[in-house]
N, C-alpha and C positions, 0 to 999 in steps of 0.2 A: 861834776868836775870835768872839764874841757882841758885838750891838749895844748889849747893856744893859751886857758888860764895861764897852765903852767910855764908853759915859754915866756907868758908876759913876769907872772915872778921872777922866774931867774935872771931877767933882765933889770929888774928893779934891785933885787937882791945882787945883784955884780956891781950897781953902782950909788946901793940905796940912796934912790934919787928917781921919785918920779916924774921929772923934767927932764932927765936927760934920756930915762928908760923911752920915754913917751917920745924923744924928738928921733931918736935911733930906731924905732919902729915907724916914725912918719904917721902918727896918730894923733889925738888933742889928749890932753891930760886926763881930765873926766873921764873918759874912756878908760884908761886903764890902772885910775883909781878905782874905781866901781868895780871892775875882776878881779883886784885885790882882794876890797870887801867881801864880794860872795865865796871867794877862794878862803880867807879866814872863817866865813860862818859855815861852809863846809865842812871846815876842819877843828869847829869847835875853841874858836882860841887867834887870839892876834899872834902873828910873825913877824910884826918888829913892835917896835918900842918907838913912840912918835914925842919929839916935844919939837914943839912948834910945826915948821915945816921939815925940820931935821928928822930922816931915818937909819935905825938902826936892827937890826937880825936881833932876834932874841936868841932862844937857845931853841925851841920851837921852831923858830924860822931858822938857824945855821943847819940843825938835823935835814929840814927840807930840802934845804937849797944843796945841800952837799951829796942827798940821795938821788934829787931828783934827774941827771944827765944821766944815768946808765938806764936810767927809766924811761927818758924820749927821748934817747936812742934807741932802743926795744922797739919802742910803740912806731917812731915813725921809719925804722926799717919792718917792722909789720903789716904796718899799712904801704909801702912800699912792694914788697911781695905781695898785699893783696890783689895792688892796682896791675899788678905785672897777669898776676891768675884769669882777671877781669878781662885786661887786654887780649890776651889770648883766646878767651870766650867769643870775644867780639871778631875773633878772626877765623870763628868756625864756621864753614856757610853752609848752608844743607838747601839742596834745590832738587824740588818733584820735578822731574821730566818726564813728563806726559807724550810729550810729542821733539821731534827732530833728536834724536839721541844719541846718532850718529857725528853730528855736531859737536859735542860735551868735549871730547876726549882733546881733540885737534884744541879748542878752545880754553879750556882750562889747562892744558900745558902751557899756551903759546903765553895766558894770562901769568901763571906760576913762575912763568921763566924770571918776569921785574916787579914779581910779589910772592919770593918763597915762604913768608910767613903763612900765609896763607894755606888754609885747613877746607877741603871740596868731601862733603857729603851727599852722594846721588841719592835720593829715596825713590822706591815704587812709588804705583798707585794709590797703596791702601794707606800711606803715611801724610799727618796733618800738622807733622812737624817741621813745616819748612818758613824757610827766610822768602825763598824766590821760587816761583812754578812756569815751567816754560808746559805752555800749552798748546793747542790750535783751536781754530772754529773755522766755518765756512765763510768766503771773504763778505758776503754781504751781511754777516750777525752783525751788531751794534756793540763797541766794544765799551767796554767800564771804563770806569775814572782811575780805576787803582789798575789798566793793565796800559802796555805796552805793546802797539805793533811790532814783531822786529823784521819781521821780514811776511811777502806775500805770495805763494806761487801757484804754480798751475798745476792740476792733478793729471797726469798722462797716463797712459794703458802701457803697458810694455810687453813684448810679443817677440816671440821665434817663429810664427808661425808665416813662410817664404809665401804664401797669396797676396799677402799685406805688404810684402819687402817692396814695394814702389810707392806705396802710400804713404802718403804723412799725417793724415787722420783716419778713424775708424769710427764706424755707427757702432754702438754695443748691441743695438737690436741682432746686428749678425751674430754676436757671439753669445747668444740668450743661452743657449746648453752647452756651451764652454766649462769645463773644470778651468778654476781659478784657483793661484795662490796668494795666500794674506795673511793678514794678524788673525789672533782668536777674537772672540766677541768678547764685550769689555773694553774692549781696545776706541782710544778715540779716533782714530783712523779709518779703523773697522767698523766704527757707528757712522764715521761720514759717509762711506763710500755705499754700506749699504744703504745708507736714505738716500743718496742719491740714485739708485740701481731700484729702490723701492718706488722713486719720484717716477720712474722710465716704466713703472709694470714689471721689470725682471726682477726673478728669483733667482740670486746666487748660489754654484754650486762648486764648494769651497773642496778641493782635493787637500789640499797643503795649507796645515795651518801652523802659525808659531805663536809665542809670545814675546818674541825677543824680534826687533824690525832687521836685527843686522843677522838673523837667521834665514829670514823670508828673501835677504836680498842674495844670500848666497843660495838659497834652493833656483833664487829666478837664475843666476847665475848659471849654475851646476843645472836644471835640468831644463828652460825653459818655460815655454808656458805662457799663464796671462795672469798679470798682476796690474795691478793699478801702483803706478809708481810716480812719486812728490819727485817736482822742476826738479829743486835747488838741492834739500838737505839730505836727501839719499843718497847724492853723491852719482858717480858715473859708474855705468853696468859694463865690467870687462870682459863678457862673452861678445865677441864682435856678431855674433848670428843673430843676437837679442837685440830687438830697433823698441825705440818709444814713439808713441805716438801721439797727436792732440784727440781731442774728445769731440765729435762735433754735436752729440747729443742738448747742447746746453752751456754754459759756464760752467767748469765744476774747477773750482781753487780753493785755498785757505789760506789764512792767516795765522803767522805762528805766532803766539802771544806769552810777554813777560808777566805773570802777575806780581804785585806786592803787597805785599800785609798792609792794613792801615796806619798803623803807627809810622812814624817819620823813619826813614830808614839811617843804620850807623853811617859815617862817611866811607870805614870801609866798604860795607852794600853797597850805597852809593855810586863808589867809584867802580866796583865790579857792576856795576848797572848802564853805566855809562861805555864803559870798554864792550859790554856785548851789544848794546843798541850799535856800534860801531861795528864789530866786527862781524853780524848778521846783514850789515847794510852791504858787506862787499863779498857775501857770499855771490 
């Protein structure tokens, strides 16, 4: 038994008249003769009384039609609350950020301000529950089908140390036995920078380590030092003693990448997919 059976009865039964029932629903007759039928063998028993083309309610069918409105009313503000439950679902987002994370906060307010419906879930690393994963790679990897460039920068060294204060690049081979500050291992930062420092022969020697990037930027802040510090999404160092520098050892950049699930994304996704391709373009 179907909800629209029943809608099509009481429309029949309001005018027992399946010509007019059928023209007020904008259907062909057969059609809603035939859910009649299966609606009576459902129910064991015919609901009206037919002679000729003339219909009439039995006492079977008056029962029916007189219970059935407080019924779908129930049923379709039920399905009403579900579809609202659902909506809501679909407006939960949960995104792995792997990389730029300093990013998240500035940009999910600025999105929330003309989308307060909207529900932002950060996961770590170790979670496989996500809608959206902002990542990176180094800029020469080959990216997938299902990721997204969003933006590309340049890896710089950043240094208080005043020998370097007229330079604007640095070999690393000078700073081979330099204490550095960085993320812990695990870190995909931390995997880039040491393969890259791996590519060079040098062995890192990590004084300061975090797991948190927006720790590391305030140790570089508060005590100096040498860190390897990203163009764009790390944002600007407010120790005026601390300078950045380019790398002249090689290329060393990355790419920070959207990934997405394969399935088709909701139009909410969607549109929060469109507004960060946008707003990483004008970082």
């Amino acid at each position: 038994m179907e909800l629209l059976q029943l809608k099509y009865f009481c429309l029949v039964a309001k005018y027992e008249n399946m010509t007019k029932a059928a023209k007020e629903l904008h259907i062909v007759q057969p059609a809603i003769s035939q859910s009649i039928r299966r609606l009576e063998k459902e129910m064991g028993g015919q609901l009206f009384d037919r002679k000729g083309k003339n219909l009439s309610l039995n006492k079977a069918g008056k029962y029916l039609y007189e219970t059935l409105p407080d019924i779908i009313n129930t049923l379709d503000s039920l399905k009403n609350e579900v579809n609202k439950i659902v909506e809501k679902e679909k407006q939960k987002i949960a995104i792995l950020v792997e990389a730029s994370s300093s990013v998240m906060p500035n940009l999910i307010s600025s999105y929330k301000a003309d989308h307060q419906g909207i529900k932002f879930s950060l996961l770590n690393q170790d979670s496989d529950q996500w809608d959206l994963c902002i990542t990176a790679q180094i800029s020469d990897e080959k990216t997938q089908e299902d990721e997204i460039v969003l933006l590309e920068e340049e890896i710089l060294l950043a240094s208080d140390d005043e020998k370097y204060r007229e330079l604007t690049q640095i070999n690393l081979k000078e700073l081979e036995n330099q204490e550095l500050i960085g993320l812990r291992k695990g870190n995909i930062f931390r995997t880039m920078t040491d393969n890259y420092l791996d590519q060079l022969g040098i062995q890192p020697n990590y004084s300061h380590e975090s797991d948190n990037p927006a720790m590391v930027r305030e140790i570089i802040d508060a005590l100096g030092g040498y860190a390897f510090y990203p163009e764009k999404t790390w944002g600007q160092i407010h120790n005026p003693k601390i300078k950045t520098f380019h790398i002249c050892n090689g290329s060393f950049r990355r790419k920070i990448i959207l990934k997405i699930k394969p399935e088709k994304p909701s139009q909410v996704l969607q549109e929060l997919i469109e507004y960060m391709v946008k707003y990483y373009s004008e970082i």
